[in-house]
C-alpha positions in Angstrom: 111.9 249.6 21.9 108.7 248.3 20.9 109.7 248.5 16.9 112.9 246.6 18.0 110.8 244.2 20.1 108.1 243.0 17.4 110.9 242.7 14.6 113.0 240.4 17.1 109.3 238.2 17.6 108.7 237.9 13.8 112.0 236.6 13.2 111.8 234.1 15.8 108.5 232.9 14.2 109.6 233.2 10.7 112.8 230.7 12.1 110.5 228.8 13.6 108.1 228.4 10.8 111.1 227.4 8.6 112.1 224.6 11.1 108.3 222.9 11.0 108.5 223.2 7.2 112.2 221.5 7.1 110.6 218.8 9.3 107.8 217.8 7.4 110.0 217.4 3.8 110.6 213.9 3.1 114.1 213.2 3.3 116.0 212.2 -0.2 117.0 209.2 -0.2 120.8 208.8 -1.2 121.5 207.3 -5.2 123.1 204.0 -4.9 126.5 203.9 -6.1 129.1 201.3 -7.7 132.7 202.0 -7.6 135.2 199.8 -9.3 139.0 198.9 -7.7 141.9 196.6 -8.6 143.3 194.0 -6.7 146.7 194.8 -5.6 146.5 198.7 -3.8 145.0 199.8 -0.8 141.6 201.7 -1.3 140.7 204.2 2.1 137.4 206.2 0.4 135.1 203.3 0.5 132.9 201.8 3.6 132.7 197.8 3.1 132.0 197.0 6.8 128.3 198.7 7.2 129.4 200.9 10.0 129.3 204.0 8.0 133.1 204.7 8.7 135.5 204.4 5.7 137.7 201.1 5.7 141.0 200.3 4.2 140.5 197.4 1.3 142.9 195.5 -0.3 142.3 192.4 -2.5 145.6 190.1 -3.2 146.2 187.7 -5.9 148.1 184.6 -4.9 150.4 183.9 -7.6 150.8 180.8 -9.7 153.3 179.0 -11.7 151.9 179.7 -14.6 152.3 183.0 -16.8 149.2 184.7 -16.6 147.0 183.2 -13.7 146.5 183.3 -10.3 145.5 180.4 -7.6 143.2 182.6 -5.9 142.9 185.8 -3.7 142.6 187.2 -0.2 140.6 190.1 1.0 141.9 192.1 3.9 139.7 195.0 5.3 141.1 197.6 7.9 144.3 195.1 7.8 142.6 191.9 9.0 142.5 188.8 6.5 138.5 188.6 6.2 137.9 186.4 2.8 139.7 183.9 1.0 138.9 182.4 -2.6 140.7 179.5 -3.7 139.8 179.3 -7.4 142.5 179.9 -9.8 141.6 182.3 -12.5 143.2 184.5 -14.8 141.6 188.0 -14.9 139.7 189.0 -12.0 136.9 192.5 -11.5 136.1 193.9 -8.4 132.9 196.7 -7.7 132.0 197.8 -4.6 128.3 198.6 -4.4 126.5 201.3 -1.8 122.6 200.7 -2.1 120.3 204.0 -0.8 120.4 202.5 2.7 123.9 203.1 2.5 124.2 198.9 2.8 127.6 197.8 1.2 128.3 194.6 -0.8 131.0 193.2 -3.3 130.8 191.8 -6.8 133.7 189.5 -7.4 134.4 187.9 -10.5 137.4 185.9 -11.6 137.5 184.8 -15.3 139.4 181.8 -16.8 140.0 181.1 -21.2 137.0 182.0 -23.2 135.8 184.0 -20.5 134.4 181.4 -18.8 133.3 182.6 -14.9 134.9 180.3 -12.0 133.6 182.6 -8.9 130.9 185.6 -9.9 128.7 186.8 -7.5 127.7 189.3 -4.2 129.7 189.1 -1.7 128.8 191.0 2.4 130.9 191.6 5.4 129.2 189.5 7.9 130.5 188.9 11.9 134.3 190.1 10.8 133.8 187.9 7.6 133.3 188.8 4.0 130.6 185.9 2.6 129.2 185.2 -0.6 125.5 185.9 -0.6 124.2 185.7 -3.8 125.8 182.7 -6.6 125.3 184.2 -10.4 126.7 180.7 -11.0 124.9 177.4 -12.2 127.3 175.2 -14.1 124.7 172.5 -14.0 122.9 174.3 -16.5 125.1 176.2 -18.5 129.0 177.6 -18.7 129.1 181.0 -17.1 130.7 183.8 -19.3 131.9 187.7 -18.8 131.0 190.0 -16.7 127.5 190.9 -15.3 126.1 193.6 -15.8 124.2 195.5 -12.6 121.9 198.1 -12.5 121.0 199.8 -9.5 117.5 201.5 -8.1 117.6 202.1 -4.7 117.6 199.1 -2.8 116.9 196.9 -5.4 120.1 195.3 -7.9 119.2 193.9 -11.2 121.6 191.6 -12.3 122.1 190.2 -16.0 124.4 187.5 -16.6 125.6 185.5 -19.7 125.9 181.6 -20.0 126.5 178.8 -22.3 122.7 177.0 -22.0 123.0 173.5 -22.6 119.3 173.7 -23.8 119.2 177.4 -25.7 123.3 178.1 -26.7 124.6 181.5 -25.7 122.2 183.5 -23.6 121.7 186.5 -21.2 119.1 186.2 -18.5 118.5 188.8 -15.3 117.0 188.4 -12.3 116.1 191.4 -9.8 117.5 191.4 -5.9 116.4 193.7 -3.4 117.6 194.4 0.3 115.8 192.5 2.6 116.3 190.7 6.1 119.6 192.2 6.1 121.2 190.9 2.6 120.4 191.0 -0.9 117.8 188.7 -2.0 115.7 187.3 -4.9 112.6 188.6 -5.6 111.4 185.8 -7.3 112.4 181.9 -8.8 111.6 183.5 -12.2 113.9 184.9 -14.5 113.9 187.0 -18.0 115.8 186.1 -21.3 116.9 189.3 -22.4 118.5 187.8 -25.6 118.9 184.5 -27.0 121.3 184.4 -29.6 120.6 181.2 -31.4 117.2 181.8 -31.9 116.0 182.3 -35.6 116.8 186.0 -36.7 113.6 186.1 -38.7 110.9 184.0 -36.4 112.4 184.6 -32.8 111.7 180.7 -32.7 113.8 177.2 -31.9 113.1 174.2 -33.8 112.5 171.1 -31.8 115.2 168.4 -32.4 113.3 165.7 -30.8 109.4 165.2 -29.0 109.9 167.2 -25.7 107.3 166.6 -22.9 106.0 170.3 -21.6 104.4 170.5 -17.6 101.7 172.6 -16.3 103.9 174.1 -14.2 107.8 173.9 -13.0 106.7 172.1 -10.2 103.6 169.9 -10.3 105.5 167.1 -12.7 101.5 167.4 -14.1 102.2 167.0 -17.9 100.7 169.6 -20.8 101.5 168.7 -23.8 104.3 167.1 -26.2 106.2 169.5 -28.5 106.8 167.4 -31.6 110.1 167.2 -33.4 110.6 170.5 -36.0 107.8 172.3 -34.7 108.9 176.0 -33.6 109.2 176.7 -30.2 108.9 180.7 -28.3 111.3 180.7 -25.8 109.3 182.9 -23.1 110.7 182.8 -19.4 112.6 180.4 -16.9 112.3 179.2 -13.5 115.3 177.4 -11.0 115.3 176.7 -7.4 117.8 174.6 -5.7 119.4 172.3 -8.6 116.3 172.8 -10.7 115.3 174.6 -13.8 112.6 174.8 -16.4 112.2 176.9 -19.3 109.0 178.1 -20.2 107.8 177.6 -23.7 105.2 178.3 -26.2 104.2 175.7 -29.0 101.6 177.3 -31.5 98.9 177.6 -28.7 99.7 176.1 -26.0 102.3 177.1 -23.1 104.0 174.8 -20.8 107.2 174.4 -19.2 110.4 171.9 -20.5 113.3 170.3 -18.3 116.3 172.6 -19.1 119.0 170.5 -20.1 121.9 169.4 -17.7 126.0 169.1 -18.3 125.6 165.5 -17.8 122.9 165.3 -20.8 124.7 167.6 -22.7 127.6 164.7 -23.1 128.2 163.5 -26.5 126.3 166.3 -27.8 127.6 169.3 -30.0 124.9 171.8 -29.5 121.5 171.4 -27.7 119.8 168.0 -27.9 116.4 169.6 -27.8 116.8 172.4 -30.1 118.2 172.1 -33.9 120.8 174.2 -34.9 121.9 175.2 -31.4 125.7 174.7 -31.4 127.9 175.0 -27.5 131.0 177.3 -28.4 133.5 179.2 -26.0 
């Protein structure tokens, strides 16, 4: 009886040991995920609404009168019309993404000739709404092109786009969002060139096509210095707030930042009017 009494109490405190050690692991944190779907069918496996339950999602084209477009598309979740985009485009992607908090957003894209980007960006289920909360768009500064490409770390979503820079030609730049007040948001005004295609193969350098007046900083309007004409230029970083941007540059020693150039200065011009040899294609 005794025997059968002491191997009953050390399997309670071997149980009991195991439950203080199962409380004290950190918990794992689930992988964020990205799931692709096509406009047209009804998708059950996915959660778009934040509730944790899964949702029925189906994105419709609105068709056009022209062979091989589209005037826009309507987004219906669980049945109920919750997002309509009014852009006509030709070819249009679709990823659903599931950060580690298990916080669900949209990437939307709709492409027209060349691959040019009418609509690209994140998209949330807000109040029995689906709203665009980040823009990858900024047609004052360049023509968006293709697809971004997202990587995904936990909370945080690094995005890398590609454009038609009226100051550098084709380029792609990234910036980094992470979840925070609810939504995805920027982590900072400053951005990364990950390639610039136009630059010199050999140097990595532009060549001034005019004097260009460099700042201090994006901000101050304090000036630096003046890049003269055919002098090489390092393309290092940019910076864009609101309907502003400035590219930072280096100039044999010096650093400073340059106006990025606008569509409207970009008229009449074939390529870049501060940088030789920079032609605008697509």
């Amino acid at each position: 009886m005794k025997k059968g009494r002491a191997k009953k109490l050390l399997g309670i405190c071997i149980f009991l040991m195991g439950l203080m050690i199962f409380s004290v692991l950190p918990v794992q944190a689930a992988a964020p995920r990205m799931y692709t779907i096509q406009p047209g069918k009804t998708w059950t496996r996915y959660d778009i609404t934040g509730d944790g339950k899964k949702d029925r999602i189906k994105v419709v084209r609105k068709k056009s009168q022209y062979d091989g477009c589209w005037n826009g598309a309507d987004i219906y979740v669980n049945n109920t019309k919750v997002c309509a985009i009014n852009k006509a485009f030709m070819d249009m992607s679709i990823r659903i993404i599931t950060l580690s908090n298990g916080k669900p957003f949209l990437c939307l894209r709709g492409g027209t000739d060349n691959d040019i980007s009418v609509f690209h960006g994140l998209y949330q289920y807000r109040n029995g709404k689906i709203v665009q909360v980040v823009n990858f768009i900024n047609e004052t500064y360049g023509r968006p092109a293709n697809e971004a490409k997202i990587y995904l770390s936990g909370n945080t979503v690094r995005v890398r786009t590609e454009a038609m820079s009226y100051s550098l030609g084709y380029c792609t730049t990234e910036f980094t969002y992470k979840y925070q007040k609810g939504t995805l948001l920027r982590t900072s005004n400053y951005g990364k060139y990950i390639k610039l295609n136009a630059a010199n193969k050999r140097t990595g350098l532009f060549a001034a096509a005019k004097n260009i007046q460099a700042y201090t900083t994006p901000t101050s309007g304090s000036k630096a210095f003046v890049i003269r004409k055919n002098t090489g230029v390092k393309i290092l970083n940019f910076w864009t707030a609101g309907n502003k941007m400035y590219i930072r540059v280096k100039n044999g020693s010096k650093t400073g930042w340059i106006k990025a150039v606008t569509f409207k200065e970009s008229q009449g011009y074939a390529g870049s009017p501060q940088f030789s040899r920079v032609m605008y294609t697509g």
